[in-house]
PyMOL Python script that loads the backbone (N, CA, C, O; Angstrom):
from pymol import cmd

cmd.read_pdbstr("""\
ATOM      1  N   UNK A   1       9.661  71.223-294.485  1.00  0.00           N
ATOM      2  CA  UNK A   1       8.750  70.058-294.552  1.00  0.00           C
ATOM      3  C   UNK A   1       8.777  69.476-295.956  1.00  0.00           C
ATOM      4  O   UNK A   1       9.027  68.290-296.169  1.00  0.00           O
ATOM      5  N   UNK A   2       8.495  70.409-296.948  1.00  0.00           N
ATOM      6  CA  UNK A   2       8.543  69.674-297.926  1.00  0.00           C
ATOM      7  C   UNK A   2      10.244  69.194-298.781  1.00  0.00           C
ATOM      8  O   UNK A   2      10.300  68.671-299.894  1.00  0.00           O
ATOM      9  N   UNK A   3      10.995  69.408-298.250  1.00  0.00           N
ATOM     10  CA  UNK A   3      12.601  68.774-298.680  1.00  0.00           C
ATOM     11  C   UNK A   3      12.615  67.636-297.577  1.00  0.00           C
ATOM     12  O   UNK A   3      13.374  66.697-297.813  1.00  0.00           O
ATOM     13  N   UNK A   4      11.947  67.594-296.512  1.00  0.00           N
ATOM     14  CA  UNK A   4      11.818  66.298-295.573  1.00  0.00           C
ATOM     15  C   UNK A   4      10.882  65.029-296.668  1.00  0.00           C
ATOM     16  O   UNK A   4      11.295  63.885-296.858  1.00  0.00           O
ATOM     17  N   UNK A   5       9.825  65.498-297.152  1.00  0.00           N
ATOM     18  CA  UNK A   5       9.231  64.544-297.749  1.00  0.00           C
ATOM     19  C   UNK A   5      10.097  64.260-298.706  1.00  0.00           C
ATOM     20  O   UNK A   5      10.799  63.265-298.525  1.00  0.00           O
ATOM     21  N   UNK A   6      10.258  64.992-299.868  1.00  0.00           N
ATOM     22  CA  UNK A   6      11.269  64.879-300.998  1.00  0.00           C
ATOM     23  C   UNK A   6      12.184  64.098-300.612  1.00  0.00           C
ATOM     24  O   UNK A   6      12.377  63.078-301.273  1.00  0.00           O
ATOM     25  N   UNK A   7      12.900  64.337-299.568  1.00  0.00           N
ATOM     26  CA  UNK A   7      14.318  63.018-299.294  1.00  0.00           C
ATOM     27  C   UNK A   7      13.826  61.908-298.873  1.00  0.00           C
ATOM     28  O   UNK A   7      14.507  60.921-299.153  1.00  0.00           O
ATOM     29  N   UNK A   8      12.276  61.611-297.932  1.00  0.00           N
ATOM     30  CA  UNK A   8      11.393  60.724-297.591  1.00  0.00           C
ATOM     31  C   UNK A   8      11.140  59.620-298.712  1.00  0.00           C
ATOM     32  O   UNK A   8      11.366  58.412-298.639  1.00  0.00           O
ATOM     33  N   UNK A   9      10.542  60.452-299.904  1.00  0.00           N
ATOM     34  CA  UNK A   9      10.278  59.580-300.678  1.00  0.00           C
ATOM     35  C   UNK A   9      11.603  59.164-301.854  1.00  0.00           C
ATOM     36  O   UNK A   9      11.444  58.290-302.706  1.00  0.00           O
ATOM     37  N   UNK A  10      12.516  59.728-301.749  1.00  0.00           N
ATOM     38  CA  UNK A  10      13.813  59.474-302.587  1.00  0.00           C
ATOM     39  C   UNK A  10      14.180  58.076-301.879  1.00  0.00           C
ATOM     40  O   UNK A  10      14.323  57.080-302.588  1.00  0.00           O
ATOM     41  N   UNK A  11      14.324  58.005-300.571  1.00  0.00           N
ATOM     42  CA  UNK A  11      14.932  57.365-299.682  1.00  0.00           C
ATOM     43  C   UNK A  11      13.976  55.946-300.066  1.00  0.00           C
ATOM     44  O   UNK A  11      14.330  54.826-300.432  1.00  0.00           O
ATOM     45  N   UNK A  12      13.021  56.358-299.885  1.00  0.00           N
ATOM     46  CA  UNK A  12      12.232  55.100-299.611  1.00  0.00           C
ATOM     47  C   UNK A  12      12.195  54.132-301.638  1.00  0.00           C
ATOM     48  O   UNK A  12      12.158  52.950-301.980  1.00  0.00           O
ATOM     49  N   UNK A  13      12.217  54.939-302.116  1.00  0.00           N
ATOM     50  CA  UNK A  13      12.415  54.809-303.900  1.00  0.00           C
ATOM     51  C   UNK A  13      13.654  53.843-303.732  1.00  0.00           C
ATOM     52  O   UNK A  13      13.507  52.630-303.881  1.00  0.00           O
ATOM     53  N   UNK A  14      14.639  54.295-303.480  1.00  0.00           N
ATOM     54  CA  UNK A  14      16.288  53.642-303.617  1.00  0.00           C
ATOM     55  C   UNK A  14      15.944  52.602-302.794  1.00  0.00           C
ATOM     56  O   UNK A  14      15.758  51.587-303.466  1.00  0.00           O
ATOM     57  N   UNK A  15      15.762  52.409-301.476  1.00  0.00           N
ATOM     58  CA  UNK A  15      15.648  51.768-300.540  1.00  0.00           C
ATOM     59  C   UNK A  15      14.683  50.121-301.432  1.00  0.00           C
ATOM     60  O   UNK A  15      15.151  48.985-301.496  1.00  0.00           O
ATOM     61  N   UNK A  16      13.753  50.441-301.804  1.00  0.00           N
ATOM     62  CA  UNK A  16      12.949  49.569-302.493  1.00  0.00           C
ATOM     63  C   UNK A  16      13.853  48.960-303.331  1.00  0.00           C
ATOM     64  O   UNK A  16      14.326  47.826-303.250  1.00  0.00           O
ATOM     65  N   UNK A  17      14.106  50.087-304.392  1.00  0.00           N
ATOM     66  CA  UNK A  17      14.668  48.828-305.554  1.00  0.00           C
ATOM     67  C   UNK A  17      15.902  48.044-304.918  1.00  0.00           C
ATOM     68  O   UNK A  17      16.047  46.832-305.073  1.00  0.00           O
ATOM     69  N   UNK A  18      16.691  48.766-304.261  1.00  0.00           N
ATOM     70  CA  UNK A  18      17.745  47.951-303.737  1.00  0.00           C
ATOM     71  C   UNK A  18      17.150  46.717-302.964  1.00  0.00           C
ATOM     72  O   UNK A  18      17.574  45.564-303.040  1.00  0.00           O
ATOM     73  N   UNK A  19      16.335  47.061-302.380  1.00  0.00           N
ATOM     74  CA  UNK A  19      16.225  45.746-301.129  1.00  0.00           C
ATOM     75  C   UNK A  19      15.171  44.567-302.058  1.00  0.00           C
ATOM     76  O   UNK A  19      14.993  43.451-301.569  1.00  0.00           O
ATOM     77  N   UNK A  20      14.596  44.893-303.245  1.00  0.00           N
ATOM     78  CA  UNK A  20      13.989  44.011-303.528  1.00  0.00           C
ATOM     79  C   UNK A  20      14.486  43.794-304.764  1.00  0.00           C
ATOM     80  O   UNK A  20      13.706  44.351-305.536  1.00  0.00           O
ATOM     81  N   UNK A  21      15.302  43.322-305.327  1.00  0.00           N
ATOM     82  CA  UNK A  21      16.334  42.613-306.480  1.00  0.00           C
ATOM     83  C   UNK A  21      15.043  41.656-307.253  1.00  0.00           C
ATOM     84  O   UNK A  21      14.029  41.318-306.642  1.00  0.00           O
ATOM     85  N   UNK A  22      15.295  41.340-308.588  1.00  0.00           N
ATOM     86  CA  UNK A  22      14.361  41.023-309.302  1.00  0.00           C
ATOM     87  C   UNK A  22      14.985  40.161-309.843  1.00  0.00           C
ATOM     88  O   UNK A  22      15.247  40.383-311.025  1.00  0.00           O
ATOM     89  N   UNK A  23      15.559  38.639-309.151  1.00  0.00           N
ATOM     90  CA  UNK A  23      16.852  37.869-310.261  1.00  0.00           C
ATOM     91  C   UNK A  23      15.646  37.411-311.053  1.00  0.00           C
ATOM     92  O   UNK A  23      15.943  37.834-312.170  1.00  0.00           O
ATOM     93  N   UNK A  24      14.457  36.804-311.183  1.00  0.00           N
ATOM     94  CA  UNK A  24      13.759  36.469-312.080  1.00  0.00           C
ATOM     95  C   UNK A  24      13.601  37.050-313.390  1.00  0.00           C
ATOM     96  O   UNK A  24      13.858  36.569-314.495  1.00  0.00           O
ATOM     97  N   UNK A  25      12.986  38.518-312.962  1.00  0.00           N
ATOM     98  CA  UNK A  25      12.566  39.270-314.262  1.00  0.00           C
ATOM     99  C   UNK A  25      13.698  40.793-313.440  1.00  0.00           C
ATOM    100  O   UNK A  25      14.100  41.125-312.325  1.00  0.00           O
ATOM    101  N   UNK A  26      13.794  41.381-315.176  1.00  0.00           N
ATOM    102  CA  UNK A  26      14.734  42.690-314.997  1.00  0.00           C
ATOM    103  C   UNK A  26      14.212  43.497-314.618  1.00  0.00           C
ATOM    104  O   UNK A  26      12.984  43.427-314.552  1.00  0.00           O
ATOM    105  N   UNK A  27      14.881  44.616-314.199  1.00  0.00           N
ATOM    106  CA  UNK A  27      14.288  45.313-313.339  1.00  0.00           C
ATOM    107  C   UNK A  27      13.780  46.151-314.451  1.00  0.00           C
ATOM    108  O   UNK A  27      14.412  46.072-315.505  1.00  0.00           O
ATOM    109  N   UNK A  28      12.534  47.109-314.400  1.00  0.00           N
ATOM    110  CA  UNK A  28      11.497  48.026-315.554  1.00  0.00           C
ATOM    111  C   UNK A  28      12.410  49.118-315.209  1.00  0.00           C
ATOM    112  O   UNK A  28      13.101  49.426-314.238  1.00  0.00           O
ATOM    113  N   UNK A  29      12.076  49.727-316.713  1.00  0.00           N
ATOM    114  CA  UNK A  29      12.948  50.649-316.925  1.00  0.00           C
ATOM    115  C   UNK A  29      12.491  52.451-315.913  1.00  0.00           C
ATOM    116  O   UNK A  29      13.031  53.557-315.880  1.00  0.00           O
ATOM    117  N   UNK A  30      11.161  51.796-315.207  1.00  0.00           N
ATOM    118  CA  UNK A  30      10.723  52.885-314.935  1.00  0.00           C
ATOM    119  C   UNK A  30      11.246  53.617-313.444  1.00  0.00           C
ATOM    120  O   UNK A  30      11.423  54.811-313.203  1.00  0.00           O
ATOM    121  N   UNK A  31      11.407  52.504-312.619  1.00  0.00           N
ATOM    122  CA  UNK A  31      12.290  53.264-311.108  1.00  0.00           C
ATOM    123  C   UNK A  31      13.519  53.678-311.248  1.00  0.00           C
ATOM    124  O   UNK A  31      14.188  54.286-310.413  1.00  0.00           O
ATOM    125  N   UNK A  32      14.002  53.156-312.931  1.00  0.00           N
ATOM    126  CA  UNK A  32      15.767  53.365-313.368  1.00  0.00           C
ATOM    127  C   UNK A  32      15.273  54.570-313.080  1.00  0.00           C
ATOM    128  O   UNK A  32      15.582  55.094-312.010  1.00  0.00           O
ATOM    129  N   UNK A  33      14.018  55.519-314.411  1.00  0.00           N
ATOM    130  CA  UNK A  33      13.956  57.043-314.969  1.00  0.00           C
ATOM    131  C   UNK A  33      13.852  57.614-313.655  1.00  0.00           C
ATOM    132  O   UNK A  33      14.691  58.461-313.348  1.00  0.00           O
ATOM    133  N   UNK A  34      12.797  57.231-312.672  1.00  0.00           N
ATOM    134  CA  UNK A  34      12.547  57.659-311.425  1.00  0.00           C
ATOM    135  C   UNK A  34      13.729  58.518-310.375  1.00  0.00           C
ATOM    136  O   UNK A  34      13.770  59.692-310.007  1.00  0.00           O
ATOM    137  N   UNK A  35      14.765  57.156-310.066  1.00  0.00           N
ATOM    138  CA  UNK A  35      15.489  57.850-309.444  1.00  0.00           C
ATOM    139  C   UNK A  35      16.407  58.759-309.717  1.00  0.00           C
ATOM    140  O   UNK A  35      16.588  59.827-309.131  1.00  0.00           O
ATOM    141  N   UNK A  36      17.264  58.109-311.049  1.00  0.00           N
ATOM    142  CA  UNK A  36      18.228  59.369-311.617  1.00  0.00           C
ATOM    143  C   UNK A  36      17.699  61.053-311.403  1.00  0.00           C
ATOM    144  O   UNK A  36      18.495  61.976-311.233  1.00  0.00           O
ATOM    145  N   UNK A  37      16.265  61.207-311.451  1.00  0.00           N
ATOM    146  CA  UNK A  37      15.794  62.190-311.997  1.00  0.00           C
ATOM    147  C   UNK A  37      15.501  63.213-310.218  1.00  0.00           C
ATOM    148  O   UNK A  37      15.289  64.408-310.012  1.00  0.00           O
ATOM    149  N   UNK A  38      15.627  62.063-309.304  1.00  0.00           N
ATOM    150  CA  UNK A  38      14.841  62.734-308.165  1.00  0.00           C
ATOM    151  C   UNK A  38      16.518  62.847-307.074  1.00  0.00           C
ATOM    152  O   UNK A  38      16.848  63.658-306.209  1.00  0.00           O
ATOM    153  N   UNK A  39      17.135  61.794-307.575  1.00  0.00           N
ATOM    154  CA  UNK A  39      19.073  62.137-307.052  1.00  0.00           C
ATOM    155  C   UNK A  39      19.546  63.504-307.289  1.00  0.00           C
ATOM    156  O   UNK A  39      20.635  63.771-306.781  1.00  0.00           O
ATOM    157  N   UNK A  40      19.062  64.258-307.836  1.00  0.00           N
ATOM    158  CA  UNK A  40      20.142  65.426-308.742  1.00  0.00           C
ATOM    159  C   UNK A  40      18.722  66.153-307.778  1.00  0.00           C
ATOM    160  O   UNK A  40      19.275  66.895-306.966  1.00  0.00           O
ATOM    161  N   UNK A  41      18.115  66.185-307.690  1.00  0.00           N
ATOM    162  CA  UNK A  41      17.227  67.774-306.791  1.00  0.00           C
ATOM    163  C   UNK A  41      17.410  67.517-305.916  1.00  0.00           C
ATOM    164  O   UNK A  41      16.941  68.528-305.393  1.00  0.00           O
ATOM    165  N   UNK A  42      17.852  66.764-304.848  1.00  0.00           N
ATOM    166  CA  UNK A  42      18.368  66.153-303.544  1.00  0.00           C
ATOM    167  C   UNK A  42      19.629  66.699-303.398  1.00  0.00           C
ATOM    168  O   UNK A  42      19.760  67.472-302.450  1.00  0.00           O
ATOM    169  N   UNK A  43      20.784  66.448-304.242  1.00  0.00           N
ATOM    170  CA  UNK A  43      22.020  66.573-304.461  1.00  0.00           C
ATOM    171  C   UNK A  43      21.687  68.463-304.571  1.00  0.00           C
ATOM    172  O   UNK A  43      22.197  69.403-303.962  1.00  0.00           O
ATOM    173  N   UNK A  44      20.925  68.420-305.326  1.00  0.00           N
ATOM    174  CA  UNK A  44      21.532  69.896-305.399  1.00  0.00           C
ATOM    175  C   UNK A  44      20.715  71.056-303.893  1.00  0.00           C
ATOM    176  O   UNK A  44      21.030  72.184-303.515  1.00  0.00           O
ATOM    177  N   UNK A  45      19.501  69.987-303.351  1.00  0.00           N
ATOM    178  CA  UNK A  45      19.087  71.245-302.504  1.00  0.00           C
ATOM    179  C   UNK A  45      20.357  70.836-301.170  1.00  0.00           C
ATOM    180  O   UNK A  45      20.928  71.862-300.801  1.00  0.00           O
ATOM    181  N   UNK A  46      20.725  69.869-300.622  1.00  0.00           N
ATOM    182  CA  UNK A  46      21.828  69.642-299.716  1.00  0.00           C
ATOM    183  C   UNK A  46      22.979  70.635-300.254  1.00  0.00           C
ATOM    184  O   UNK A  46      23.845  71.271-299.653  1.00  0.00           O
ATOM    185  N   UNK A  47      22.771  70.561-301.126  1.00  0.00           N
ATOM    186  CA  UNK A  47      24.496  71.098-301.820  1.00  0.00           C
ATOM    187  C   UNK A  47      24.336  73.074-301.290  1.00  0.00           C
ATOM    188  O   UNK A  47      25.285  73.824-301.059  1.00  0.00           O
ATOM    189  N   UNK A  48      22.889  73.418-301.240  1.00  0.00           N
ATOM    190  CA  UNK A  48      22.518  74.758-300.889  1.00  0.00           C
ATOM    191  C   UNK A  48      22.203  74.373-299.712  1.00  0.00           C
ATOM    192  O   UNK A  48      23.327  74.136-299.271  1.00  0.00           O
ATOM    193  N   UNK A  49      21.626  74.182-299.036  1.00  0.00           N
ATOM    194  CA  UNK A  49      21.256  73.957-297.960  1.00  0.00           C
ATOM    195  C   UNK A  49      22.925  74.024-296.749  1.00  0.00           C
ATOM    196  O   UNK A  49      23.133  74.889-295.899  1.00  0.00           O
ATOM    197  N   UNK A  50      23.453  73.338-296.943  1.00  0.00           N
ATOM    198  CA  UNK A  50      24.922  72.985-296.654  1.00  0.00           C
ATOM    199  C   UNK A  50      25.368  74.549-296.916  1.00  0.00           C
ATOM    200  O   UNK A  50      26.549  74.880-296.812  1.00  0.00           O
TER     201      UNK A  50
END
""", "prot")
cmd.dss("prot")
cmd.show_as("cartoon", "prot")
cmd.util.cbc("prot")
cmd.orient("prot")
């Protein structure tokens, strides 16, 4: 359950910034720190999990 939420909310993180592009203003540096940081515990529990 909780690696279901974890990929839940990864998914839905990426999903956002991608689908909502900011040509006006740049995108904040803060969903950059966000996702890098939540890709790599994803990557690595699949990588065990697998």
């Amino acid at each position: 359950v909780l690696r279901e939420s974890i990929a839940g909310e990864c998914i839905l993180i990426i999903a956002t910034s991608t689908l909502s592009p900011t040509p006006t203003s740049p995108p904040p540096p803060e969903p950059i720190t966000a996702v890098p940081v939540r890709v790599p515990s994803i990557s690595g529990a699949s990588v065990r999990s697998g």
